[in-house]
ROBA-239038 format. One record per residue (C-alpha): residue in three letters; x, y, z. Coordinates in pm, whole numbers, padded with zeros to 5 digits, always signed. Each point is the difference from the previous one (the first is absolute). Last residue first. Example, Ala and Ser with C-alpha at 12.3 -4.5 7.8 and 13.67 -1.06 7.14 Angstrom:
BEGIN
SER+01367-00106+00714 ALA-00137-00344+00066 
This chain:
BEGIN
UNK+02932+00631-00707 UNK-00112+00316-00134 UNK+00210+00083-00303 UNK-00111-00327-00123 UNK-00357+00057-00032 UNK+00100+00344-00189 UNK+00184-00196-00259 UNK-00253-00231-00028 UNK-00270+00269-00053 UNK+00243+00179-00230 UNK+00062-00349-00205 UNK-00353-00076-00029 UNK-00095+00360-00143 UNK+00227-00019-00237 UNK-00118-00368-00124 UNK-00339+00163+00015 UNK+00131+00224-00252 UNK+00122-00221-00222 UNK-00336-00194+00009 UNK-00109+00267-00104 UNK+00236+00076-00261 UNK-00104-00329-00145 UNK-00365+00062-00018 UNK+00047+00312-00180 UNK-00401+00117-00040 UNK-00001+00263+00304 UNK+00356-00001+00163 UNK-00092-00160+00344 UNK+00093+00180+00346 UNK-00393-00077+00043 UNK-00021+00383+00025 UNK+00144-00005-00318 UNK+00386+00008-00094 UNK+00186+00241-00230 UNK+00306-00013+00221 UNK+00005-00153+00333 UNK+00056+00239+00247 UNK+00142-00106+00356 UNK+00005+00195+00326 UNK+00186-00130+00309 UNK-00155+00196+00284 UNK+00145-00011+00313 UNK+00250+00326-00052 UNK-00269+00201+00152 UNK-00172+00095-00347 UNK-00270+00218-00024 UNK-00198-00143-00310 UNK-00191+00209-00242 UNK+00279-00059-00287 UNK-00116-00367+00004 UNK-00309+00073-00161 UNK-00106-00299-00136 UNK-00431-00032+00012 UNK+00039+00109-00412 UNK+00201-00356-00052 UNK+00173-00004-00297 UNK+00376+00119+00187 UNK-00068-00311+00197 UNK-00007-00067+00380 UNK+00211-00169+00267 UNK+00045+00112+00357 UNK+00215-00177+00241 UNK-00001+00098+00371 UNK+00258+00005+00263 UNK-00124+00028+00335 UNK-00179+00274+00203 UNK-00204+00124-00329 UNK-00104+00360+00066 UNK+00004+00112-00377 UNK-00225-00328-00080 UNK-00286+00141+00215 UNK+00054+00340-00151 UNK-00029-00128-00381 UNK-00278-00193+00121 UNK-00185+00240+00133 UNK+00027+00250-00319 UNK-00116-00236-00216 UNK+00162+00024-00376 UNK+00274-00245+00121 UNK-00203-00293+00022 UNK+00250-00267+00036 UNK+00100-00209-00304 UNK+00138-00284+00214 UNK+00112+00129+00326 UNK+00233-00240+00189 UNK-00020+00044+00379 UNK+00222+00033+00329 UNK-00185+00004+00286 UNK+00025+00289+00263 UNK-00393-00114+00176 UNK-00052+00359-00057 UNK+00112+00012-00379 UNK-00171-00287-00054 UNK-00304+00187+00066 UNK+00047+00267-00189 UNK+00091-00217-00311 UNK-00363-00135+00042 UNK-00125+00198-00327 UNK+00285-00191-00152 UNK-00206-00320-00050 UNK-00152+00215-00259 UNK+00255-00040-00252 UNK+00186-00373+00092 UNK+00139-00092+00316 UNK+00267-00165+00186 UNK+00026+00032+00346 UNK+00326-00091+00198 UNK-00036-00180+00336 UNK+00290-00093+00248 UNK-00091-00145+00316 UNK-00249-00220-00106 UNK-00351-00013+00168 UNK-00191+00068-00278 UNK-00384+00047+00026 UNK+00012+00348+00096 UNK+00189+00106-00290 UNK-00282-00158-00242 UNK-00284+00149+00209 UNK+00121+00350-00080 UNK+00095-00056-00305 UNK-00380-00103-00101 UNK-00091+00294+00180 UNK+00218+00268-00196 UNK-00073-00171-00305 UNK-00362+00013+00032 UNK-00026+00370+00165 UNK+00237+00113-00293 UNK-00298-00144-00249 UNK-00304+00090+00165 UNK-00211-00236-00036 UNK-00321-00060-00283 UNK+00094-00287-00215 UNK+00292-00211+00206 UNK+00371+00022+00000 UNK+00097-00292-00070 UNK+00188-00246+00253 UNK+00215-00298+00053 UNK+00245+00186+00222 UNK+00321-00199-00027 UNK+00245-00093+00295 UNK+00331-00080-00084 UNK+00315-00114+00193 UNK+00349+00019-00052 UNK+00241-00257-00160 UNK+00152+00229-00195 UNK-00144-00221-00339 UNK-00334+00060+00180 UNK+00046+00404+00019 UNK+00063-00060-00368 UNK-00278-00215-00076 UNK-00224+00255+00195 UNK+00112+00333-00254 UNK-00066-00274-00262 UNK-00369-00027+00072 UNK-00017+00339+00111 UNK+00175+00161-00379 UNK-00203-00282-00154 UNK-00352-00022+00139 UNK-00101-00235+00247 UNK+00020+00261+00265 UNK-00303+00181-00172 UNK+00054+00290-00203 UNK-00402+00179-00121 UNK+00014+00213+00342 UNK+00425-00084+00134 UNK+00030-00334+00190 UNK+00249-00006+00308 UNK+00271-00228+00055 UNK+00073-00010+00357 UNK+00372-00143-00011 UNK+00119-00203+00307 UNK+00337-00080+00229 UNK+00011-00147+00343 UNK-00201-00283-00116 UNK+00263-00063-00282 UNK-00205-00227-00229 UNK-00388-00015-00036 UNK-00173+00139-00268 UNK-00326+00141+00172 UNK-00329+00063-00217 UNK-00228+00231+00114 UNK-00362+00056-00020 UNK-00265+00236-00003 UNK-00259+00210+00210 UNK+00169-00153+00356 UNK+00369-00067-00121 UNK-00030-00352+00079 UNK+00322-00223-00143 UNK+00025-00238-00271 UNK+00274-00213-00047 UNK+00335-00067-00150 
């Protein structure tokens, strides 16, 4: 593992497969060190692929969707693998339009389905795409979706937009055992 220049932040690279690499993207208050990413990268590790983190927070003061659209921007063009999946939490999903031109498949976690562009972004995915969000969470609206037949859409029952059940530490972890599994699952699927 080592760091990597991103320009305003750093990266960390994973190295295995150099031909295959995750770009794990940090949501607003969800860094990559958090669970859901932190085990979404053990998995891609446990394939054998690739990872690159952004180490990043969004800071006081810019635009949100311009943050996580850049900082996903530099991320893809730093890998040189052939085949890259993004993985990324909330507002990482404000650059689902532009993985959706460079036709990469991606794994949504808790995407913001209350904004209009990203619900249209993700409804022109190229590639498959994995979307997970929790009947709790007020920015889950998977009913807004168009769906192309690339969308795999999973709803996790009475979970938070943390895909935690508030105060039930054990269905949480539950949950993120779910959540695991799917991302595996989809991992597989791939190659």
């Amino acid at each position: 593992m080592r760091r990597v220049d991103l320009g305003p932040c750093a990266g960390l690279l994973h190295e295995n497969d150099p031909e295959r690499c995750v770009v794990v993207l940090p949501g607003m208050r969800y860094t990559t060190q958090a669970p859901l990413l932190w085990f979404a990268r053990e998995i891609a590790a446990a394939r054998g692929w690739s990872a690159l983190e952004v180490l990043d927070s969004l800071p006081e003061g810019d635009d949100p969707f311009g943050w996580a659209r850049d900082r996903a921007r530099r991320a893809l063009d730093r890998v040189q693998a052939g085949e890259v999946v993004v993985i990324g939490k909330s507002l990482a999903s404000a650059a689902a339009g532009l993985v959706a031109d460079r036709v990469l498949p991606a794994v949504w976690l808790t995407p913001l389905l209350d904004r209009t562009r990203v619900v249209d972004d993700l409804s022109r995915a190229a590639r498959p795409a994995l979307l997970i969000g929790g009947s709790a969470d007020e920015v889950w609206v998977p009913d807004a979706l168009a769906d192309g037949g690339l969308l795999q859409v999973v709803q996790l029952d009475g979970l938070d937009h943390s895909l935690q059940r508030p105060g039930q530490p054990g269905a949480s972890l539950d949950a993120l055992r779910a959540v695991a599994t799917r991302i595996d699952t989809f991992l597989e699927a791939l190659g």
